[in-house]
N, C-alpha and C positions, 0 to 999 in steps of 0.2 A: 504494500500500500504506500502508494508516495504518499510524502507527508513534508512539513517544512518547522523547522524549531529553535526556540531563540537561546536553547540551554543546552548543554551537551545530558543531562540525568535529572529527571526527577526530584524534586525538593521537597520536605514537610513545613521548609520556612516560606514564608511569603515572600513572592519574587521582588524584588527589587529592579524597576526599570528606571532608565530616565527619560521625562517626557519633556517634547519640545515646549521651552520656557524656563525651563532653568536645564542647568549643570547637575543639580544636586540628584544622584537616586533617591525613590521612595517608593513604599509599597501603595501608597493610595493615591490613586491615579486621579481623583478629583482637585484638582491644583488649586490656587490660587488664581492662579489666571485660565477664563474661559479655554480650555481644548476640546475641538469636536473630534473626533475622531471615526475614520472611516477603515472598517478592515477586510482582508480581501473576502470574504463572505461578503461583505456590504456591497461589493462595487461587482462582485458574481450577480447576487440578488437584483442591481438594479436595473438589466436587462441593454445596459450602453454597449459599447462597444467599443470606445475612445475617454480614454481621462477627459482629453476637453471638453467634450457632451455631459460629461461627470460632475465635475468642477461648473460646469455652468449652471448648474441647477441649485447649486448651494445658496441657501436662502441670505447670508451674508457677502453674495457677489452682487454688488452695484457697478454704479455707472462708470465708463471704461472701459468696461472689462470687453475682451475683444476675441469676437468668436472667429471660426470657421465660416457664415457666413458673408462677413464685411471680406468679398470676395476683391476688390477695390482699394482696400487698404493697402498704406507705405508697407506695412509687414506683414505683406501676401503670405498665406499659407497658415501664419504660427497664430497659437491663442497666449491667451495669457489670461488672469484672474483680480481682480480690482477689489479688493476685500474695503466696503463701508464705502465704496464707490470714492477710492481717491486718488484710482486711476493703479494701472500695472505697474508702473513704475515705484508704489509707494507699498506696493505687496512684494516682500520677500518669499521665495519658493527655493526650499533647501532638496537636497538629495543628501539620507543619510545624515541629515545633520551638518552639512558644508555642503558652502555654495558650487554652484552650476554655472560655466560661463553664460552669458546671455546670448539671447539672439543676433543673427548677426546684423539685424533692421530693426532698428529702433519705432517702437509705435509712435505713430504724428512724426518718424523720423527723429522722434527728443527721448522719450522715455523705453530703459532700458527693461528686459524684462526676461524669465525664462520662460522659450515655449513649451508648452505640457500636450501639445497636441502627438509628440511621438514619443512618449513616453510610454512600455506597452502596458497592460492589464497582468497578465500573468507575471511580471517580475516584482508586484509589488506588495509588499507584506501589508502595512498599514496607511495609510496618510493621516498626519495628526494636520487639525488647521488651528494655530495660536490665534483668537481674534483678541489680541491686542496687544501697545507697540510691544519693543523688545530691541531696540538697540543699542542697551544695556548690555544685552549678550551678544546678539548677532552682527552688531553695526549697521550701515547704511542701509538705507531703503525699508526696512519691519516698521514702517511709521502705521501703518494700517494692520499689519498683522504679518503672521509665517503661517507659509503653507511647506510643509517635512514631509515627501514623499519618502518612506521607508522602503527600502528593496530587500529581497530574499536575502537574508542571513544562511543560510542552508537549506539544503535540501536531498532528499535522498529516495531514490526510486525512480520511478519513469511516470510522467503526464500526458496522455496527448486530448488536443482539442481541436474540435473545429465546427464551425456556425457558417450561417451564408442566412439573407435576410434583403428585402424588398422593398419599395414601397407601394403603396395602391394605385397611385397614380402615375407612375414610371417615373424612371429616374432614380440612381442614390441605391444602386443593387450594392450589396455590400458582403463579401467574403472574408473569414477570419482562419487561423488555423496557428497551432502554436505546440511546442511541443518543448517539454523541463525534461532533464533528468540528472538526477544526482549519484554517488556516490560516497562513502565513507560515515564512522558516525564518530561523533569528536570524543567520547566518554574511552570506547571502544578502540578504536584505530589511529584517535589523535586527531585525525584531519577529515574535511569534509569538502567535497568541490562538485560541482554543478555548474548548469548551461543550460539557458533557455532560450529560446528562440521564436518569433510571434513573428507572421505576415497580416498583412492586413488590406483590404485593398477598398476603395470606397467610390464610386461610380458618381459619375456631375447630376447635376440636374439643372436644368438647363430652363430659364423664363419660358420658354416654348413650353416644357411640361406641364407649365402651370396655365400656360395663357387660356381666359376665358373664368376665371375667377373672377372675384370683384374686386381682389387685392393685387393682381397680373394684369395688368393692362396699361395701356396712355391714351387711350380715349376716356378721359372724365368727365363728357357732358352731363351723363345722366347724375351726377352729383351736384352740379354747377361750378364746373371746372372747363379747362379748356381741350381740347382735341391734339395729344402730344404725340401720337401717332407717326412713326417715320414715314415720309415720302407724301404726307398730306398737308397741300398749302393752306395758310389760315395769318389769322392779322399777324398773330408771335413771328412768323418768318416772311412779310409782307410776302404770303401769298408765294414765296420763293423757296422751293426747299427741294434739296436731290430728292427725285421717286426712282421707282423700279428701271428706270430706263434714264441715261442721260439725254439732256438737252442743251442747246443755245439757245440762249437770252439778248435779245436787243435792250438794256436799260436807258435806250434814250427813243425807243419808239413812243408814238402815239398810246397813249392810255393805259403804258406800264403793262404791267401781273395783269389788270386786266384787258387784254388786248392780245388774242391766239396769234395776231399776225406777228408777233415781236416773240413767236416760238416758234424753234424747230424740234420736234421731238426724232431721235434718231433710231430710233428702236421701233416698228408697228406697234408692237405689244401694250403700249403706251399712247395718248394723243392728249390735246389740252382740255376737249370737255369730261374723257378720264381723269386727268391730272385733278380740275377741280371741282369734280365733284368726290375725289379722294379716292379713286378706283388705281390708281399705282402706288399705292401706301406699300412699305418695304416692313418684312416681318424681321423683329430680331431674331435671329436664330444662334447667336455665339453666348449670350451673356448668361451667366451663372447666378443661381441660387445657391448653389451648393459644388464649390469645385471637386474636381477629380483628385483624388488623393492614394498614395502608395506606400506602404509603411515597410520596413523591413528592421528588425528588432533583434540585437545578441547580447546577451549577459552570462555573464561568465564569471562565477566567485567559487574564490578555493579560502577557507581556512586551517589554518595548522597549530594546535597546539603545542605552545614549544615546552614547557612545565607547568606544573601544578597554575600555576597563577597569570600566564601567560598566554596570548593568545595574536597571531597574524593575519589579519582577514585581508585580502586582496577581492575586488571586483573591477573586470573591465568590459565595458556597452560601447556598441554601436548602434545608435538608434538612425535610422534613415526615413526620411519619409520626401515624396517626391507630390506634387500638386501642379494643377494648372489654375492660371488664375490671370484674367483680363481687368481691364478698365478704359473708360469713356464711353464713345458712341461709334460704329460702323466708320468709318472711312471712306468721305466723301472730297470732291474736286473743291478746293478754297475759293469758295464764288468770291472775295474782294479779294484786293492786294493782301497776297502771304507775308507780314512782318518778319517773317526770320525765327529762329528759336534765341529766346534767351538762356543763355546756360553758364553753369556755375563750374568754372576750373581750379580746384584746390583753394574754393574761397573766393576767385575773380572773376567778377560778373562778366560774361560776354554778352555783348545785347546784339540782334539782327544780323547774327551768325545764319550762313545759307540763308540769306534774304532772297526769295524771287521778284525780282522787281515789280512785275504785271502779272498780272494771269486773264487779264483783257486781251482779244483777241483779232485784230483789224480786218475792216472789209477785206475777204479776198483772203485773208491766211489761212496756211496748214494748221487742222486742227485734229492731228495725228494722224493716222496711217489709216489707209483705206478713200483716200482721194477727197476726203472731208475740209472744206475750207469755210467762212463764215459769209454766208451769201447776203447778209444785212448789211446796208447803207453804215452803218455805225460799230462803234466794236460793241463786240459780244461778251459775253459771259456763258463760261462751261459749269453744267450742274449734273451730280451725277455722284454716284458710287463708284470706287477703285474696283475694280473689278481682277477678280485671281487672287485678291490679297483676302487673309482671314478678319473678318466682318469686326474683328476691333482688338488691340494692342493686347499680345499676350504675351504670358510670362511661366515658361514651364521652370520651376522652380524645387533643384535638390537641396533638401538640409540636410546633412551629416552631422548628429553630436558625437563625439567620444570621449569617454569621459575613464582615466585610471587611475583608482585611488586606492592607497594602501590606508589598512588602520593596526594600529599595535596598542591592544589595552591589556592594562595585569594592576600589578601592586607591588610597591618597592617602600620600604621605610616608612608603613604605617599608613601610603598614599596608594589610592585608585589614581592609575594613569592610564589617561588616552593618548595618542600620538597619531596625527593624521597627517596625507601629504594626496596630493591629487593632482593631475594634468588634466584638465577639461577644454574641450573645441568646439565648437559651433561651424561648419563651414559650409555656406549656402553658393551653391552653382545657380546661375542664370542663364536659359537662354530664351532672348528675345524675339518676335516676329509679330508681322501686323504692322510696324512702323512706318511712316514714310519718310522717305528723302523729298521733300517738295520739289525743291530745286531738280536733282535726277529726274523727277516724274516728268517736269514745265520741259528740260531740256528735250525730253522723248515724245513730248507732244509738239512742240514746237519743228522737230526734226522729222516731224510724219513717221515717228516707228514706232509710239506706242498707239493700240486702238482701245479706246475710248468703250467700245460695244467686248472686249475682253477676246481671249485667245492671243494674245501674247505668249511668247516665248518665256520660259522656264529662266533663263539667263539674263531678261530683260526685267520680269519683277522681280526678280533677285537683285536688279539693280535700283530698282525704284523703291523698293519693300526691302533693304537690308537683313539677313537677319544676323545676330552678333550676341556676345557673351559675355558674363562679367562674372570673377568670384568674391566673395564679401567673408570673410572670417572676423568671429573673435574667440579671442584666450583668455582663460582663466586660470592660471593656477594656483593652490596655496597651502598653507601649512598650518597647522593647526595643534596646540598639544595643551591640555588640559587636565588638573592634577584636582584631587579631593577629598575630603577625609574631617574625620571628628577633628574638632580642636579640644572640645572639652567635651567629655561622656557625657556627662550631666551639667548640663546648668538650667536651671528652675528644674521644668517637668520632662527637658527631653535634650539631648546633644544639642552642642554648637557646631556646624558644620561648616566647613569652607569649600569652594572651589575655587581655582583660581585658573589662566591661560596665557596664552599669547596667540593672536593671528598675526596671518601676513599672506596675501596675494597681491600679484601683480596681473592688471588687467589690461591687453591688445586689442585694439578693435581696427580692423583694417575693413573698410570698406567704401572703395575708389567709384566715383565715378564711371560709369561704362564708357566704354571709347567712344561711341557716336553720340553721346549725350554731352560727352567732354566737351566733343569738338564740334557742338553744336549744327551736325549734320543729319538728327533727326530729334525732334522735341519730345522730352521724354522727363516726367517728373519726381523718378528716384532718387532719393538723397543721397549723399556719401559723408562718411566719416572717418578721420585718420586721428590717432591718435592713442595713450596710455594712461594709466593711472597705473601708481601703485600704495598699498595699502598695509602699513603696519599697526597693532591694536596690543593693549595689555587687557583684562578686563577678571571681578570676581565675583563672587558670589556668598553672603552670608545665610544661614538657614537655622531658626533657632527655637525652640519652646518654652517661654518665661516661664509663663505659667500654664498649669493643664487646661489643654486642648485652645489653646494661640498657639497658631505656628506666623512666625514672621520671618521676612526675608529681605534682604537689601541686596542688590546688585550695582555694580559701575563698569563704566567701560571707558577707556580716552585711545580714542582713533588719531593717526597721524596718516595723513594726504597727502602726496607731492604735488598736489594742484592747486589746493588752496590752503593748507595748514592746519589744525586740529580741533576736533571734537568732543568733549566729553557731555556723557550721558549717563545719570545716574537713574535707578529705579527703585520700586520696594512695594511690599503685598503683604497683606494678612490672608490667614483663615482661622475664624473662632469656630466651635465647634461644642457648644454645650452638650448637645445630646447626640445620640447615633444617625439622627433622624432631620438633624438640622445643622448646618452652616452658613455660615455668614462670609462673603471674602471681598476682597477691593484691593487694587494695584493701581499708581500713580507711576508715569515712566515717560522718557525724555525719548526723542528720538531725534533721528537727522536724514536727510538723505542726500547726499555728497553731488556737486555736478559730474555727470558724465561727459564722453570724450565728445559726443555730440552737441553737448554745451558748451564746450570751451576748449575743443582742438581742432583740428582743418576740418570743416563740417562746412554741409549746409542743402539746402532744401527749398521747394516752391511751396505753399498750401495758399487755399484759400478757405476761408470760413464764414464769410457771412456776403446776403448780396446788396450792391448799393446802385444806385442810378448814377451815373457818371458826372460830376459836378459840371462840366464844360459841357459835354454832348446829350445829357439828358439833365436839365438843370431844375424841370418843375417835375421830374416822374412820370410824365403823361407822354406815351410812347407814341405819339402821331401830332404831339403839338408844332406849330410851326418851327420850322430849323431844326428841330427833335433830331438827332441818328437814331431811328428806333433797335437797331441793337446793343446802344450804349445802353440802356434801360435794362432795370432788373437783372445785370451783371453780377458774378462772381471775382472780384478783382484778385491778380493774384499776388503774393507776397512772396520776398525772397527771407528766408528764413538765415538770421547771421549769427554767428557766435560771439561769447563776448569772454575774455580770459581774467574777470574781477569777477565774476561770480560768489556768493556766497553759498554755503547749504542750504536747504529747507529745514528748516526746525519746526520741531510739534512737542504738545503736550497732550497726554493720552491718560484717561482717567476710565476705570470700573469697578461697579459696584454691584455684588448681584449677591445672590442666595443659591444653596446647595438643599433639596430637600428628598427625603427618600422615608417616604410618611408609612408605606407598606413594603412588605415583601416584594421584589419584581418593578416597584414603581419608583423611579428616580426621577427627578428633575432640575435643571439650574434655569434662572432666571438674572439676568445679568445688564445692567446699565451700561452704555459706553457715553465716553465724553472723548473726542480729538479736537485738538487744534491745531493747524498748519502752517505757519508765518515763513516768512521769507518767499515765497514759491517763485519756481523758475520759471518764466512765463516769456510767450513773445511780446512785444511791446506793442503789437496792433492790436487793441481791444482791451488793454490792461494798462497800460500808463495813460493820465490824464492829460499830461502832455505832449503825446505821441499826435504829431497829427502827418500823415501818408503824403510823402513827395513821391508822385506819381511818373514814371516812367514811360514817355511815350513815341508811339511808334512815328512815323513821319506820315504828315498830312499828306493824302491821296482821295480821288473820288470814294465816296460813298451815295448811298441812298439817304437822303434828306427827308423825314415829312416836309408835306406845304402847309398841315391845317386844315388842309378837307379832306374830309371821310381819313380811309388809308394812304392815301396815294402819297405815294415819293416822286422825287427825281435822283438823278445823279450831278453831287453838287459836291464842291471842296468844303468842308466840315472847318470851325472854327481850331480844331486840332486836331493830333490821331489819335489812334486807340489805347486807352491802357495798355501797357504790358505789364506790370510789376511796380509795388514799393520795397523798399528795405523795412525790414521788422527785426532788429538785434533779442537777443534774450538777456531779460531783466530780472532781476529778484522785486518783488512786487505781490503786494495782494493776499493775500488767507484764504481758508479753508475750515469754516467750525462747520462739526458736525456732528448730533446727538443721539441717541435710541434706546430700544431694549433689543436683547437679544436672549429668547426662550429655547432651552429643549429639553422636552419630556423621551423617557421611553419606559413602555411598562413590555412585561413579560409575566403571562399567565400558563401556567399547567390544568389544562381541563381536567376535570374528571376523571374518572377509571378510564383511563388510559387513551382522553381523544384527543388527544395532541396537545399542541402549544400554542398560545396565540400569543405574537407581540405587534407592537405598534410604537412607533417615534415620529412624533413629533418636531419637527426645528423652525423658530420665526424671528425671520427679523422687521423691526419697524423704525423708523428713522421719525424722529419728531422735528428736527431741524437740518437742514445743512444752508450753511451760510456761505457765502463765496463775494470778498470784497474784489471788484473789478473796476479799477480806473477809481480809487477812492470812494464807490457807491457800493454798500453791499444789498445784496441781492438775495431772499428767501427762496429756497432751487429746489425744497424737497417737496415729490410730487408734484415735479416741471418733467419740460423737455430736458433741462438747462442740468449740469453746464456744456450746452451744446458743439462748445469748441473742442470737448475731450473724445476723441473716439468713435465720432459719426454720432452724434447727437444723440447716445443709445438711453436717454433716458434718467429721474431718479424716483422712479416709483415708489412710496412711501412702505408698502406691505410684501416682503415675499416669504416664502414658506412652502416648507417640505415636508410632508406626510406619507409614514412607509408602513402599509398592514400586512400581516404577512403569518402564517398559520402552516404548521410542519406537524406531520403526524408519520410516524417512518420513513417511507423513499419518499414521501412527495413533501415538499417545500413547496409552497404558494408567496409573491410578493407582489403588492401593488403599490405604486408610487406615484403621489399627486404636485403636482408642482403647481403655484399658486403665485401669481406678479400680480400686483393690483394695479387701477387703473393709474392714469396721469394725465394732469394739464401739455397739451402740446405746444404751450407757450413758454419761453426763455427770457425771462426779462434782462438779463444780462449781458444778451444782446442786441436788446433792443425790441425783442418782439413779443408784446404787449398786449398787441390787438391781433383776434381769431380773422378776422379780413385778409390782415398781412403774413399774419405768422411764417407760410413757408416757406415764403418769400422771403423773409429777413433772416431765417433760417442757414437755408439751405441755397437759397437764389434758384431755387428750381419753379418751372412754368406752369407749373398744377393750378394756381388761380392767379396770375399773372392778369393786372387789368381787372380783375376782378373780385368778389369779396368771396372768401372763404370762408366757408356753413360754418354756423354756429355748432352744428357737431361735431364737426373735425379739430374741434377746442381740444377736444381731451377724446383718449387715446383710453381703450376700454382694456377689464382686466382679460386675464390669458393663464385659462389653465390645461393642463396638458398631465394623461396620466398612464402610467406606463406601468403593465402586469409582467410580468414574468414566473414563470412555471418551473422547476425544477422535479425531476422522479428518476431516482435511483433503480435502474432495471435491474442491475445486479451489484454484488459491494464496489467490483470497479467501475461499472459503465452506466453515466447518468445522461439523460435525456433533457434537452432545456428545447424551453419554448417564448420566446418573446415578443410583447405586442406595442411597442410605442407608441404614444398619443390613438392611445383604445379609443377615446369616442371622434376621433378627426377633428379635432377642432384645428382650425383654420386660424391664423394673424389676425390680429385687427389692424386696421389701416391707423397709419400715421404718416401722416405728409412731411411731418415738420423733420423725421432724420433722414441720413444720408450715409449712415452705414448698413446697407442692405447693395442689391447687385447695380441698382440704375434706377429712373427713373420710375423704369414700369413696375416695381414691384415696392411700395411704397409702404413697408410694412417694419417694422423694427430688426433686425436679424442677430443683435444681441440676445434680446428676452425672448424673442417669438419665434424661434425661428424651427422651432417644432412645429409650427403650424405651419410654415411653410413648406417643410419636410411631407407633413401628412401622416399617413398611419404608416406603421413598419414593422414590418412580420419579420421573424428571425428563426431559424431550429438548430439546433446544435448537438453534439456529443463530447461527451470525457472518459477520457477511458486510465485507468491508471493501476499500473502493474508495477 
C-alpha cells in the first residue's frame, strides 16, 4: 500500500510539528495566528484538477489575484493569489518553508509573484495559508499573509492515477495522469527516496464556444448598448470599419460612409448594402476564455539518515507547463496614417520607430498584386483584415521552474537545527506570431506583391507577420539555517523557548526586451526587466507560558537590501486559553515589502488604465461635435511605465483578533478579526500623485476624419494636433491601503449511528467591512466596488466570499460537495473617477459597451456567483479507487460586468477572476488510483 509519512516510527508522544508562522514546534496546531490548512485528502476531495483553480476558490483570495482566465495579461499563462485583496505581490507563497524564485513577468509588469499554476496535485502533502502578516519571520512581501505549499516528505510504494474530464458545452477537455513511487523506510533502512511524476494537459476554449450567450457576445443592443460586433459599421467607427472582405474608400467623395459610390468592395462575397446593413460582420474565432495549457511535472526526494538525530533531505522538480495565450483585436489594414511603434530600449524611449509614412493610396496606384490600382479621382483608403496571418497576436508560452534544495535538520548542544540551501529558476521561452511589421506589409502593397484578397506566399507573410522569440528568466537562491530550543524549562506555567536564524538570497531577474519590440519593428506591449537584489536577514523568535494557559510570543526580524538599505520588523501574539473549549488569541506584526528589480532596475512597460477624451481633439466628449476627431473620444491613453532608483519599501501594520472555540466533540471553530494597513505603496504616478499631470506625446499632424456638427458626417481635415501616443508615468511611493474584516471557519465531524458513516462539513468566510485606498491624496471606500480597478483587470472587491464543503464517507465510498459563494458588487470605482452607472465603463475600462450612451441602471452592480462542485470517490478494491467529478453541478453561468477588463476581450464581459467557472460551465471528470 503506498503511503507517505512525516516520521520514520510511530510515537505515544504527541507529534510535535512546526507550523507556518513561527519557528517554534508544538503539539497544538491551533496557533496564535489564523492557519487554514489544506491537506492532500482536501484538495483529492475537491474534485480540481490545478492548484490554481484550488487556490482561487479560497474565501480569503481578493482582488488581484490573477487567474488563468485574464488570458491578456502582462503575465500570460501564471496565476498567483492576493490574500485580503492586496494584490500578489503583497502574498508570500513559500515551498517547504523557503522561498521560490518568482515569475519571470511580473503582474501589471510591477508586482512580483510565485506562479502556482504548475505546481502538481500529487506532490503535495499539505498547504498551510498564514492569513496574517509575518515579516517578522519571513521578510519581504507576507504583508497580506503566506501561502506554504508542503511537498512529499516520503514516500514509499507505487501510485498511479489518471482522470480525463469535459465540459458540456465544448471546449476545456482536460487529461490528467500521474504516477509516485517510493522506496526505503527511514526507521528500517535509514533512507527513503521517491519520484513523482504528473502530466497534465488542459484544452482552450475559445469565445466561439460560448458565443450566443448573453454574456458572449458584442452586439448589446438589446441591453441598451451599442453594436461592437466586428466588421459592422455604426456611429463608434463613422460607419468605417474592416468587414469580411476588404475595400477602398474614397474619404473625400460626395456624402462620405454614406455614399456606395466612394466604395469598392473587392471580394463578391461582400457589397455596400451588405456592409451596412451589417451582413459582413467578421466572427472572432482566435480569442480565448480559457487558454491551452500543458503541464509536465518531476519531483524527486531522497532522504538519509545519517544518526540517531540527524537527518539529509534533498528534493529536486521540474515543473513545466507550456500555454497559448493572445491579446487585442484581429489584424486589420491601419485605415489612417500608421504613427510608428513606440518602444522602450533598456529604458530609452524610441518614439515612431518603422513609421509608414501614408497608407493613403493615389489615383491610379498599385494597391498590391493582382492588377489592383485605386480607380477614385482622390486617394483612397485600404480597409480590411491581414489575411494568412493568425486572427490576433499570440504568445505560445514555456515556463520551466527548477527548483534544488537541500535541508539538514538534527540536534547539537541542546539545539534543534535546521540548515537549508536551494537553487530555484523560473525560465519562461516565448514564441511570438500574429504580429505585424507595418512598414514590411505598406512596402509589399505598395510593390504589387502582397494580395490584399490572401494566398500569398508562405515567405512573404513570414515577412510581413515576423515570427521571433525571446527568453525571460529569474533566480532565486538562498540559504537558510535556523537553531531552537528551551532557554529555560520552566518559567511560570511552561518553557521559554527560542528560535533564532539567518537568511540570505540573492535574487536575478533577467528579462530583455524581444528583439523586434526593441527595435521597434513590430508594436508589441511586453515589458522587460534587468536587474538584482540581494538579500541578507538575522531574525528570532521568543515563545513562553507566564502563567497557565497564556502562551505569548514575540518575534523580530532586520533585513539588509543592497537596493535601498534596511528593515526591521518586529511582531508578537497571544493565546489565552481558560478552558478546553475556548481561546482567545490576537497578533500585532510589522511588515515591509522591499522594491523589486522592476521598480528600480533597467525596467519598463506600456499600460493603460483608465479612458479619457483627448483634451485637444475631443475637448467637450461629444464624438461628432464640430472639429471633434471622433476617434480621439473615449480613448484609452497609453502610459510608458519608468523606474525610479529612490524608492522606498511598503510598510504595513497588521492587527488580529479572533476566538478559538470547540464547544462539542467533532465541532471546532475560529473566528478571527483582521486589521492591515499599507503606507508607502509603490505606485505609478498616473492616477496616484496629485501633482502628476500627463505630458502627452504626440504623433505628427496628418489628415484625419473631422466631425462638421451635423448628424455623423466627417470630412478629411488636418486636426488641430496628432494622436496621443504615450505619457511618462515614473513609480512613486504614494498612497495607502487600510483594510478591515472577519474571517470564520467552522468544521464539525459526526459519526452516525450503528455504523452509517461519517458526516462532516467546513465551513470558511470571509467579509471585509472596509478597504480604504488613498489615491492622489482622496481616499476612497473600495469594499464592495469595482475598484481598485487599476490592480489586475478590474477583478473586483466583493465584500462576502465563502466556502462550504459536505461530505459523508461510509466504507469505499466518500461523497464531497463544494459550494463557492462571491457576493455581489457595485460596478463603480470611485477612485477612478467612475461615479456615475451612465459612464462607469467607460471610465473604466474605455471600452465601447455604452459609448455615447447611458449605461442601465442594472449594470450598476455586478450580481453574486455561486458555483458548486460534487465529487464522488469509491474504493472498488483496497488499491483501486474510482472518482467521479462534476464542477459547477447546477451551470451557473457569469454575470455580466462591463466595468473589468481582465477576462478574454470585449465580447465576453464577464469577471474571469471570481466567475470564471461560469464561464467554464459544467465539467465532468472520471478517474482511477491504483496503488500497489
Amino acid at each position: 500500500m503506498a503511503q507517505t509519512t512525516e516520521s520514520g516510527g510511530a510515537s505515544t508522544a504527541p507529534q510535535r510539528v512546526v507550523v507556518t508562522g513561527s519557528l517554534i514546534s508544538r503539539a497544538d496546531t491551533e496557533t496564535p495566528t489564523p492557519v487554514q490548512v489544506l491537506t492532500a485528502q482536501d484538495i483529492q476531495r475537491s474534485g480540481k484538477t490545478s492548484v490554481a483553480e484550488l487556490l482561487n476558490d479560497l474565501a480569503a483570495n481578493g482582488a488581484g489575484t490573477l487567474g488563468t482566465g485574464f488570458s491578456g495579461a502582462f503575465a500570460n499563462g501564471a496565476s498567483g493569489v492576493s490574500l485580503r485583496g492586496l494584490t500578489v505581490g503583497s502574498t508570500l507563497v513559500l515551498i517547504d518553508g523557503h522561498r521560490m524564485s518568482p515569475y519571470a513577468i511580473g503582474d501589471d509588469s510591477q508586482r512580483s509573484f510565485v506562479d502556482v499554476s504548475n505546481i502538481p496535485f500529487d506532490a503535495i502533502e499539505t498547504i498551510e495559508v498564514l492569513k496574517s502578516g509575518a515579516s517578522s519571520l519571513y521578510g519581504s512581501d507576507a504583508v497580506a499573509g503566506v501561502i506554504n505549499i508542503k511537498l512529499k516528505k516520503n514516500f514509499t510504494g507505487t501510485r498511479f492515477a489518471a482522470e480525463s474530464g469535459d465540459t458540456q458545452h465544448g471546449g476545456g477537455q482536460t487529461h490528467r495522469a500521474s504516477l509516485s513511487t517510493g522506496i526505503g523506510d527511514l526507521d528500517t533502512d535509514g533512507y527513503n527516496a521517491f519520484i513523482t511524476a504528473e502530466w497534465r494537459h488542459q484544452g482552450s476554449i475559445k469565445t466561439s464556444d460560448r458565443a450566443g450567450t448573453y454574456w458572449d457576445r458584442r452586439d448589446f443592443r438589446s441591453v441598451g448598448g451599442n453594436n461592437l460586433t466586428l466588421g459592422v459599421p455604426t456611429s463608434l467607427n463613422s460607419n468605417l470599419v474592416a468587414a469580411n472582405t476588404p475595400f477602398l474608400y474614397n474619404p473625400s467623395g460626395t456624402g462620405g460612409a454614406n455614399n456606395a459610390a466612394n466604395f469598392l468592395f473587392l471580394d463578391p462575397k461582400c457589397n455596400y448594402t451588405l456592409y451596412r446593413a451589417g451582413g459582413c460582420a467578421v466572427e472572432d474565432t482566435t480569442g480565448f476564455i480559457q487558454p491551452e495549457s500543458e503541464n509536465l511535472n518531476i519531483l524527486v526526494g531522497m532522504t538519509k539518515k545519517l544518526n540517531a538525530d540527524w537527518e539529509l533531505a534533498f528534493k529536486g522538480s521540474m515543473f513545466k507547463r507550456d500555454s497559448t495565450n493572445n491579446r487585442g483585436v484581429p489584424l486589420t489594414y491601419s485605415p489612417t496614417t500608421f504613427a510608428g511603434s513606440t518602444t522602450l530600449n533598456n529604458g530609452v524611449l524610441n518614439t515612431g520607430v518603422g513609421r509608414v509614412p501614408s497608407t493613403l493610396f493615389a489615383p491610379g496606384a498599385v494597391v498590391g498584386a493582382g492588377g489592383l490600382t485605386n480607380p477614385f479621382a482622390n486617394n483612397a483608403r485600404l480597409y480590411g483584415y491581414v489575411p494568412g496571418i493568425a486572427g490576433q497576436a499570440q504568445q505560445d508560452n514555456t515556463s520551466t521552474s527548477t527548483r534544488f534544495a537541500l535541508d539538514l535538520t538534527g540536534s547539537a548542544f541542546g539545539w534543534d537545527v535546521q540548515v537549508a540551501g536551494g537553487l530555484t529558476k523560473v525560465k519562461v521561452d516565448i514564441d511570438y506570431s500574429g504580429y505585424l511589421d507595418r512598414a514590411a506589409l505598406y512596402r509589399a502593397i505598395n510593390a504589387g506583391q502582397w494580395n490584399v484578397l490572401g494566398g500569398n506566399s508562405q515567405a512573404l507573410i513570414d515577412t510581413v507577420s515576423p515570427r521571433f522569440s525571446n527568453t525571460l528568466t529569474s533566480k532565486l537562491n538562498y540559504f537558510d539555517a535556523v537553531g531552537s530550543r528551551e532557554l529555560i524549562p520552566q518559567l511560570g506555567a511552561g518553557p521559554l523557548s527560542l528560535a533564532a536564524g539567518v537568511h540570505w538570497h540573492k535574487r536575478t531577474w533577467d528579462a530583455p526586451a524581444s528583439s523586434l519590440t526593441a527595435n521597434g519593428q513590430v508594436a508589441n506591449t511586453s515589458a522587460f526587466v534587468m536587474g538584482s537584489e540581494t538579500n541578507s536577514a538575522v531574525f528570532g523568535e521568543l515563545r513562553a507560558t507566564p502563567i497557565k494557559n497564556v502562551e505569548l510570543g514575540i518575534s523580530s526580524r532586520y533585513d539588509h537590501f543592497d537596493t535601498y538599505g534596511n528593515s526591521f520588523t518586529p511582531a508578537a501574539n497571544f493565546k489565552w486559553q481558560p478552558i478546553q473549549q475556548f481561546a482567545l488569541r490576537g497578533t500585532f506584526a510589522r511588515g515591509f515589502r522591499a522594491p523589486n528589480p522592476a521598480e528600480t532596475g533597467n525596467a519598463g512597460s506600456f499600460f493603460s488604465f483608465n479612458g479619457i477624451d483627448d483634451p485637444i481633439l475631443c475637448p467637450t466628449g461629444q464624438q461628432y461635435a464640430a472639429g471633434t476627431v471622433p476617434g480621439a473620444c473615449g480613448l484609452q491613453p497609453a502610459y510608458v511605465q519608468t523606474t525610479s532608483k529612490n524608492l522606498s519599501p511598503e510598510k504595513s501594520k497588521s492587527y488580529t483578533l479572533g476566538i478559538v472555540v470547540e464547544p462539542v466533540k467533532g465541532l471546532n471553530a475560529t473566528l478571527d478579526y483582521f486589521k492591515i494597513d499599507v503606507n508607502n505603496q509603490i505606485v505609478t504616478a498616473a492616477g496616484n500623485d496629485p501633482g502628476y499631470v500627463p505630458t502627452f506625446v504626440r504623433g505628427p499632424i496628418t489628415p484625419v476624419d473631422i466631425a462638421t456638427g451635423v448628424g455623423q458626417n466627417t470630412v478629411v481635415g488636418t486636426p488641430a494636433a496628432g494622436p496621443i501616443l504615450y505619457a511618462q508615468s515614473p513609480y512613486i511611493n504614494a498612497g495607502s491601503t487600510k483594510t478591515d474584516g472577519v474571517e470564520a471557519d467552522v468544521n464539525y465531524r459526526w459519526r452516525l449511528p450503528s455504523d452509517m458513516g461519517q458526516v462532516r462539513a467546513g465551513l470558511s468566510i470571509a467579509h471585509t467591512f472596509s478597504y480604504e485606498q488613498t489615491v492622489a491624496g482622496v481616499t476612497y471606500q473600495l469594499a464592495g466596488t469595482q475598484g481598485p480597478s487599476v490592480v489586475s483587470g478590474a477583478t473586483g472587491s466583493p465584500k462576502n466570499r465563502a466556502q462550504l464543503s459536505l461530505g459523508y464517507a461510509k466504507g469505499p465510498l466518500d461523497i464531497n460537495a463544494t459550494i463557492n459563494y462571491t457576493s455581489d458588487y457595485s460596478a463603480l470605482d470611485p477612485s477612478v473617477g467612475a461615479t456615475d452607472c451612465a459612464t462607469g465603463s467607460s471610465t473604466i475600462t474605455g471600452r465601447a459597451y455604452f459609448q455615447g450612451l447611458s449605461q442601465p441602471v442594472q449594470f450598476c452592480r455586478v450580481s453574486s456567483f455561486t458555483a458548486t462542485n460534487l465529487n464522488v470517490q469509491y474504493k472498488l478494491s483496497p488499491n483501486l479507487t474510482l472518482k467521479g467529478s462534476i464542477l459547477n453541478l447546477f451551470h451557473r453561468e457569469p454575470p455580466i460586468d462591463f466595468n473589468t477588463y481582465g477576462n478574454a476581450s470585449v465580447q465576453t464581459p464577464y469577471n474571469a477572476s471570481l466567475h470564471q467557472a461560469g464561464a467554464v460551465g459544467r465539467f465532468y471528470s472520471l478517474g482511477l488510483a491504483y496503488t500497489f
